[in-house]
N, C-alpha and C positions, 0 to 999 in steps of 0.2 A: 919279727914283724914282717917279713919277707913271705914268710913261707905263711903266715895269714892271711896277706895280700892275695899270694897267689892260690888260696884256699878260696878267698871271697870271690878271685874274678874267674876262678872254675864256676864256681855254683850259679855265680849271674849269667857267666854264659848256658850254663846247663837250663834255668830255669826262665832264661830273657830270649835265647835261641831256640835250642835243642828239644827242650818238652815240647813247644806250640808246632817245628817242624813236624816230629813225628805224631804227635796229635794230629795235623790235619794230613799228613803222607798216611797214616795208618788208617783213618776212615776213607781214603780215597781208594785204596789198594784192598782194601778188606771188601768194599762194597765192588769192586772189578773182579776179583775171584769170586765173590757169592755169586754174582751173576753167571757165569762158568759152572761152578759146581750146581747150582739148584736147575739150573737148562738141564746139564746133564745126569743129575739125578734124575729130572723128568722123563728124561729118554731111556733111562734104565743103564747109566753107565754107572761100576764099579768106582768109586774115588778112594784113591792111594792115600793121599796125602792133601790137605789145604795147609799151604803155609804163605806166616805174614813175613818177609824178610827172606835171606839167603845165607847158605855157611850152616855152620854147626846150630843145633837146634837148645835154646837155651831153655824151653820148657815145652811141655803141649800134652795130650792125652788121645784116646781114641775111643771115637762114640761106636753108641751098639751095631751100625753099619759097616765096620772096620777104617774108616776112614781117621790117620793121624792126622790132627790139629795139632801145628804147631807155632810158638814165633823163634827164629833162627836168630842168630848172632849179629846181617848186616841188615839193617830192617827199611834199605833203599829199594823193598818193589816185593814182590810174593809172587805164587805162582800155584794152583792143582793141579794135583797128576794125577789122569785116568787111568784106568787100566787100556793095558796095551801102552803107554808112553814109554822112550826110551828114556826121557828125562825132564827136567823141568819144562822146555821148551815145548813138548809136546812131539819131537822126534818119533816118529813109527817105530816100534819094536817088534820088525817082521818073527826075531828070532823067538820072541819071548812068545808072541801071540802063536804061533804053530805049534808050540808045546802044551797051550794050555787046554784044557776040556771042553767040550762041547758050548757046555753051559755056562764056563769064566770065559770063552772066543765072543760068545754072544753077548756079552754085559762087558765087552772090552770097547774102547773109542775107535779103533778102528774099523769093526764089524759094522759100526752104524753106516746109514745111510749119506750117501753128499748131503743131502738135507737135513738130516740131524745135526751130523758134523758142523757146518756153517752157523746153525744155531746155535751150538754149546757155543763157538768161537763167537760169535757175534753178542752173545749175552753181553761179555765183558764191557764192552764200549758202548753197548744201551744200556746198561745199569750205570755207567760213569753220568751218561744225559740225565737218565730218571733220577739221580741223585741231584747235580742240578738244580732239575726243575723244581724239587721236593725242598732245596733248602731254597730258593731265590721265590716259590710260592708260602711257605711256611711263616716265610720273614713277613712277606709283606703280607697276611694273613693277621697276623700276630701281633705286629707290629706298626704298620703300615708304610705311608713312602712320606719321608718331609719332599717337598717340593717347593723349588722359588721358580717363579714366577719370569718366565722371558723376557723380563723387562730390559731396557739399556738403561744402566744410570751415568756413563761417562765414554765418551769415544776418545779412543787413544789418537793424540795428534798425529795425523799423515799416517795411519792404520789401512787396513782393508777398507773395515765400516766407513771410516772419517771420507776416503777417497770415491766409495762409492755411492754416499750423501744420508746415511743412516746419523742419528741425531739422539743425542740422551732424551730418553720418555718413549721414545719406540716400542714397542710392545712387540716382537717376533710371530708370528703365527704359522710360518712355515717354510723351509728349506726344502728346495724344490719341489717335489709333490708330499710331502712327508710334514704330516702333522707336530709342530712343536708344542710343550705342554711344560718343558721346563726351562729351566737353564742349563740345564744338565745335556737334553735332550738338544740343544743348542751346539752344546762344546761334544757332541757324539757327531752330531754329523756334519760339523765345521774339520776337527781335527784330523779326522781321515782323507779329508779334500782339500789337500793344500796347491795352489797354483791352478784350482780348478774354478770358472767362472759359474757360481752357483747363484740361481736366480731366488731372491729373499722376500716371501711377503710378511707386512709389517704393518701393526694399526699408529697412527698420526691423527690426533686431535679427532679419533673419532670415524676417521675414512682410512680406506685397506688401499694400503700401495706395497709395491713389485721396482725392488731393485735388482741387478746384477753385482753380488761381490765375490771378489775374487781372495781366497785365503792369503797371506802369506806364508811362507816353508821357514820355521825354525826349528832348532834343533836345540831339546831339553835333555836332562840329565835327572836322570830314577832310580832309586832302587835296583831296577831291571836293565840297568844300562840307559845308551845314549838312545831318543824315541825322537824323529821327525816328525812333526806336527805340524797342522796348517791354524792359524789365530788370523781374528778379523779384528780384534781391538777394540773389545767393550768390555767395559765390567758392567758386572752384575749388581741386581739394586740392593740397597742395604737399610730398604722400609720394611721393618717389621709385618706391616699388613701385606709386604708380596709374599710372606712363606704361611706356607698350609699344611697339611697332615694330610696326604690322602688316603683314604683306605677303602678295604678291596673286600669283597664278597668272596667264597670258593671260590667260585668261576671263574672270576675276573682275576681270582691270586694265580688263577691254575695256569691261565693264559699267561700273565706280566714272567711267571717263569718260564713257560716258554720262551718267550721274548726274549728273558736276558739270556738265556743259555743259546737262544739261537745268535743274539751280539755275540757273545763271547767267541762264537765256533764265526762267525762273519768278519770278526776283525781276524779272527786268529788264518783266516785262506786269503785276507787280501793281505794282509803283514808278510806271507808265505810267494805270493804274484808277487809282490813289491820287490823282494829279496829276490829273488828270481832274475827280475829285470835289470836289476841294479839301484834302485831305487832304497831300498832300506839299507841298515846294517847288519850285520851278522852281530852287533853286540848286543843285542835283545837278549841272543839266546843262552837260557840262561839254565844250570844247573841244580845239583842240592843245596850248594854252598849259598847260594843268593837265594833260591827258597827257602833256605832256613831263617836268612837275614829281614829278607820280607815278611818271613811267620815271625819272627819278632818283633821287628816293630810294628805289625798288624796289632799283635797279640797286647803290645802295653799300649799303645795309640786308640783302639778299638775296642780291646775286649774281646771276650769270648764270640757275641753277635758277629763281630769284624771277622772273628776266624775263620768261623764257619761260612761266611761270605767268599773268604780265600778257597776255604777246601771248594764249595761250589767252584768257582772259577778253575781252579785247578786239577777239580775233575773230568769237567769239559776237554780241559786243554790232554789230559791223561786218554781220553776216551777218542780224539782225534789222534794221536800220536799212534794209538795202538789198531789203527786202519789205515794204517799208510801201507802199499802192499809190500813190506820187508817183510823178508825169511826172516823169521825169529820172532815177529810180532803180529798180532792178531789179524793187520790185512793181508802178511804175507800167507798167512793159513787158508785165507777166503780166498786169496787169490790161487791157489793150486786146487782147492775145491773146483773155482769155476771151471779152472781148463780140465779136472776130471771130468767133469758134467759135459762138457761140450765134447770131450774126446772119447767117451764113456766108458772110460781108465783112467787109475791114476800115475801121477808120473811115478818112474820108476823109482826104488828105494837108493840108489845114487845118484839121480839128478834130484830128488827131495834133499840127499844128504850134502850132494854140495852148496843148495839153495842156503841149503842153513848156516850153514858156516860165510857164504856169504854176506848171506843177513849178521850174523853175529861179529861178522868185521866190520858191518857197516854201523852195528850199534855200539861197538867198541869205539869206532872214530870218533863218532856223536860225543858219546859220553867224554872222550879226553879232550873233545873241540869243545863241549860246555864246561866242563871243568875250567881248562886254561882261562877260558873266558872270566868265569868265576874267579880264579884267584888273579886276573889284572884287574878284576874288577876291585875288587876286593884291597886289594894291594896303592890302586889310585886313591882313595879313603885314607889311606894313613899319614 
């Protein structure tokens, strides 16, 4: 009975965590490499290898360009090698590229141009946006957007609202210059401003008035860890006739995904200021192990809609990480391009080679500071 048990809560966890993980890690990472490889196909570079994952290669094949496709055994990230790459990372291979032929130096990544160069690297993190914008306009395309209605149906006794004269039947119309349209759109630009005196206008019996309220700072508990929030203390209405179905034309879907992709990249640099100042916490940050946990309960809470919702978001957040200017990740790349450009050389194959290794201890720290994170997180749950 024992060894059933522990047969059923493998498979729950394989098929309640781990499938929906790699389901949304595999469309995020596969769509960050295609951007890399198809740039630099276009520019005429040679591709070694496209791989989904790291470690030993558990299958894959190679098309008529000689390029192996593979998925590898740790399937936490992928990477293409160009010709000329010392390695996955994209390290120059002074040695390799001086031995080769005329015609393999020219179709190698380092022969390209600074400007080439920056393009293949920059593919990756504008294919992470275009994806995005392609699921956050597709959804609501397709689907469209329920929306309630900014109404107030109750203020919380001695609240922000309650304190600064906001009344159930209020109708919201706008937080500070910034047009409201939901309730949603309400608790977006309340939440990020907490302790901040925001000027609120608000329809009343028919005439438009202007108060000042001021958030309060509380601190909830997610999925993602511990998240300071600022709340004004209303709920929302629960008349049937305040929720709608909005929906959207192309145009108008093409736009709402920019929009959300550009929220996601705008919470994700002021949560990054905050952390900075001292303002937030370092327990946001969060690893595989709590994205995994998150793709699960997206995955049975939501469904498959909800997932791909996640991979969007998490594309964003992929496509911002890998511009940050570390050696080892793709702004570290842009960023040694620039100072070629401007110095009109590039730095030399030992100071690239140290860059990288210190990029590579710095995403070593990363990853065992989200990890840790992860299993306290993880560990407070039980």
């Amino acid at each position: 009975m024992d060894i059933l048990g522990s047969v059923w809560h493998a498979g729950s966890f394989l098929l309640g965590y781990l499938v929906p993980f790699l389901f949304v890690l595999t469309i995020v990472v596969f769509v960050h490499e295609l951007g890399h490889f198809l740039v630099g196909r276009w520019c005429g570079v040679d591709v070694k290898v496209f791989s989904i994952g790291f470690g030993r290669e558990l299958f894959g094949f190679n098309d008529k360009h000689g390029t192996r496709w593979r998925f590898a055994l740790i399937p936490l990230g992928g990477y293409v090698k160009f010709s000329g790459d010392a390695d996955a990372s994209s390290t120059p291979d002074g040695e390799a590229v001086a031995h080769m032929s005329r015609e393999e130096r020219e179709r190698s990544f380092p022969a390209q141009s600074v400007a080439e160069r920056a393009a293949i690297v920059a593919a990756g993190p504008i294919a992470n946006f275009l994806l995005a914008i392609a699921i956050f306009a597709v959804t609501a395309y397709s689907f469209g957007k329920p929306v309630l209605a900014p109404r107030v149906e109750m203020v919380t006794a001695g609240g922000a609202a309650e304190r600064a004269g906001l009344k159930a039947g209020d109708l919201i119309l706008k937080v500070e210059d910034r047009e409201i349209k939901s309730f949603s759109d309400l608790q977006r630009q309340i939440s990020t401003r907490p302790s901040e005196p925001l000027p609120v206008t608000f329809e009343r019996d028919g005439a438009t008035m202007v108060l000042t309220v001021t958030p309060d700072l509380v601190e909830t508990s997610s999925p993602l860890g511990k998240q300071r929030l600022g709340i004004i203390g209303v709920q929302a209405s629960s008349k049937p006739s305040d929720w709608t179905t909005q929906h959207f034309g192309l145009v108008e879907s093409l736009k709402l995904g920019v929009s959300e992709t550009w929220f996601v990249v705008e919470r994700t640099y002021d949560y990054l200021a905050k952390l900075i100042k001292g303002k937030e916490s370092t327990d946001q940050l969060s690893g595989p192990i709590r994205i995994a946990q998150v793709s699960g309960m997206v995955a049975s809470s939501g469904g498959l809609l909800a997932l791909i919702n996640l991979a969007a978001i998490l594309s964003v957040s992929i496509g911002l990480m890998n511009l940050f200017p570390v050696p080892m990740l793709d702004g570290g790349h842009l960023m040694f391009y620039a100072i070629e450009a401007v110095r009109g050389r590039p730095l030399s194959e030992r100071a690239q080679e140290i860059g990288f290794r210190v990029g590579l201890g710095l995403v070593l720290m990363l990853m065992l500071f989200v990890t840790w994170n992860d299993l306290v997180h993880v560990r407070s749950l039980l």
